[in-house]
C-alpha positions in Angstrom: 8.0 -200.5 168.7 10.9 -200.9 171.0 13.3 -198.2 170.7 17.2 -197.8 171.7 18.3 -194.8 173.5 21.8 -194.7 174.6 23.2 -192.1 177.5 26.5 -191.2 178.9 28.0 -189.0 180.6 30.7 -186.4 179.5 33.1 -183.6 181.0 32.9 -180.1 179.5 36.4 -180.8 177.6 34.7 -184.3 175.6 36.2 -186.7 177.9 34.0 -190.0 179.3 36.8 -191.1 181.3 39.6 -189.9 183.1 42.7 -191.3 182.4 44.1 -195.2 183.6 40.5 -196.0 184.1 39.8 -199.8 184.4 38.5 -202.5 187.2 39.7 -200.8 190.1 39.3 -197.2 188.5 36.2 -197.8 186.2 35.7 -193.5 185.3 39.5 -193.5 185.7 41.8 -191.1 187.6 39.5 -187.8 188.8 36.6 -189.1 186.7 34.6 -190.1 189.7 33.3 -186.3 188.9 31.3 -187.7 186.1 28.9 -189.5 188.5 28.6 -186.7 191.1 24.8 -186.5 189.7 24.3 -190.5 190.3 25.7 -190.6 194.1 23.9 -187.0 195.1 27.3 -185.5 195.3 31.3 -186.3 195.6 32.3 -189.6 196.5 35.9 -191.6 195.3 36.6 -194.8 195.2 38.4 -195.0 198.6 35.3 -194.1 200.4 33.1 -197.0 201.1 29.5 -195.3 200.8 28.4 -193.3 198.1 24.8 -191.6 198.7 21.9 -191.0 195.9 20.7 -189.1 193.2 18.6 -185.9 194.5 16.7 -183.3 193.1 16.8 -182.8 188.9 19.2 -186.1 188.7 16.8 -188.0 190.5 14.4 -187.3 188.3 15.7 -187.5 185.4 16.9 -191.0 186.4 13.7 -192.3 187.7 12.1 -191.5 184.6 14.8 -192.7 182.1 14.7 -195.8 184.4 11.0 -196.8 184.2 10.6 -197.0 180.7 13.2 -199.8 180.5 12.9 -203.4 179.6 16.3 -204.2 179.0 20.0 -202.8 179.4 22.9 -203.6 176.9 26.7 -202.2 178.5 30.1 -203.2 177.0 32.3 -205.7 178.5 35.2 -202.9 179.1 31.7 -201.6 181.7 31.1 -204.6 183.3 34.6 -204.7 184.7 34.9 -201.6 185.8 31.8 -201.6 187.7 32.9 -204.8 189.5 30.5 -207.1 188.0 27.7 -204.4 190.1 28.4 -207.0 192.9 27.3 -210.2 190.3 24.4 -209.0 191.3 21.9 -207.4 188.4 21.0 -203.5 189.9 18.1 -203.2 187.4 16.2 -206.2 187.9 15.7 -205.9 183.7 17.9 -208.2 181.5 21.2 -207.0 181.4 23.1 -208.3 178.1 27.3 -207.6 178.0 28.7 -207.4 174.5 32.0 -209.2 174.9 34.7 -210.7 172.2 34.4 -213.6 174.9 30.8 -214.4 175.4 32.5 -218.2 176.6 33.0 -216.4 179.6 29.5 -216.0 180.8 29.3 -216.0 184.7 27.1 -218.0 186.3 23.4 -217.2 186.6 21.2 -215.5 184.6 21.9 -212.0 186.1 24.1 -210.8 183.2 23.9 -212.2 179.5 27.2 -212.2 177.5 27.0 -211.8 174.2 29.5 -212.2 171.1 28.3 -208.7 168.9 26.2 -205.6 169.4 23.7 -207.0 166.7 23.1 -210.3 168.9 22.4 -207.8 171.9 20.2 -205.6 170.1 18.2 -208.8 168.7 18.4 -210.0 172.1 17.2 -207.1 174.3 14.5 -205.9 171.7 13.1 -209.5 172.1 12.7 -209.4 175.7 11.9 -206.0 176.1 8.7 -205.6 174.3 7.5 -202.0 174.4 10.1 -200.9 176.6 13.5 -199.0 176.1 16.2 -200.7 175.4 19.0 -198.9 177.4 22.4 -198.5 175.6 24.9 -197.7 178.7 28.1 -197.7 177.5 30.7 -197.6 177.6 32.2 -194.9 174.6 32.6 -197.9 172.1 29.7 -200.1 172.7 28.0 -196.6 172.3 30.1 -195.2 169.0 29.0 -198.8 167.8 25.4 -198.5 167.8 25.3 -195.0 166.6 27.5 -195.8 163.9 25.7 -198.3 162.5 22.4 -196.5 163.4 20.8 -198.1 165.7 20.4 -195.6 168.4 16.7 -193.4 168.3 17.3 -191.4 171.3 20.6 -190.1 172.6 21.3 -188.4 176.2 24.7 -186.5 176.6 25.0 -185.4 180.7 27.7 -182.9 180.8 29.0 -182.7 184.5 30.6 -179.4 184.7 34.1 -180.3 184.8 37.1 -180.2 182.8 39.3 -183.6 182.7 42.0 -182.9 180.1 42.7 -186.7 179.7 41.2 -190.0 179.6 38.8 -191.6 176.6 36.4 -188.7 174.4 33.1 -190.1 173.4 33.4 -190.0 169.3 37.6 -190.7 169.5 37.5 -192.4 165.6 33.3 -191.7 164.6 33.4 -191.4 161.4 30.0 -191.0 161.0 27.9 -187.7 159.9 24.5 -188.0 162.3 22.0 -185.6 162.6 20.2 -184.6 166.0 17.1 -183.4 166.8 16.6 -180.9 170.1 14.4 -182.9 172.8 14.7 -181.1 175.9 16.9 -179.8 178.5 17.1 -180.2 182.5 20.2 -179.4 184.6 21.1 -179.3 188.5 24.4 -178.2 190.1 26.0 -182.1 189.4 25.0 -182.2 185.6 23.4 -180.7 182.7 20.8 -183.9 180.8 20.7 -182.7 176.7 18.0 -185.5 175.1 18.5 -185.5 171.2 16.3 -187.7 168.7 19.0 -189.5 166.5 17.4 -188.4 162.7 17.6 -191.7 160.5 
């Protein structure tokens, strides 16, 4: 059975953002700080090379990473990640939940899609016994866990304080339930893997 697990990462204070993030700011003002643990350490968007995960964050990517068979992200994602070049970084199906799906690019790298249910359908379909990778951003995420689709949740906590930006469960209204799965952590972040209860 194909399961969904959905991770993102968070600053001590809640936030998944800083603030004015967007296309040419995607974690938003300071919140490159988030992804310290994906690029092996600081890096901004002026610089023009960012270097890779080491150590714990390695491996706790590698191994999220090859259990995979398909990715879903929102669109607000897609754009601020610059389209990852228009080319696909997984080489998994990648399917973008958009209120525009008309606007699907060209190719088959990335699959837009009108609704979180048609990407779910979509990604389960193709992914077999795989994961089904629920990247974010905050509301494609609050989605699925709202409506309960998500079996596995990561929160990565980057030891940082943001004081602005976008919080994770801004509006949940949902009660959920988690259940303890492990712990790693390295200097960059600290990986908390829950079992969503249904």
């Amino acid at each position: 059975m194909t399961k969904l697990v959905a991770g993102i990462t968070v600053s001590v204070d809640g936030y998944i953002t800083g603030p004015d993030d967007g296309p040419e700011c995607g974690l938003g003002v300071g919140g490159e700080r988030l992804h310290y643990w994906v690029f092996g350490g600081p890096w901004t968007y002026d610089s023009p090379g960012r270097g890779e995960p080491v150590g714990e964050d390695k491996a706790w990517l590698e191994a999220a990473m090859s259990s995979l068979g398909a990715v879903i992200c929102g669109r607000a994602t897609y754009e601020a990640a610059g389209h990852w070049g228009d080319e696909n970084p997984w080489g998994i199906p990648v399917f973008v939940v958009t209120h525009r799906p008309e606007d699907q690019p060209p190719g088959d790298e990335f699959v837009f899609v009108g609704s979180m249910e048609e990407a779910i359908e979509r990604a389960v379909a193709v992914a077999g016994d795989r994961a089904v990778h629920l990247m974010g951003g905050g509301d494609v995420i609050r989605q699925a866990l709202e409506a309960g689709y998500v079996d596995e949740l990561t929160i990565i906590v980057a030891p940082l304080t943001l004081g602005a930006g976008k919080r994770l469960f801004d509006g949940f209204t949902r009660s959920i339930e988690l259940e303890h799965l492990g712990v790693r952590q390295s200097p960059n972040a600290t990986f908390i893997d829950y079992r969503v209860k249904k």
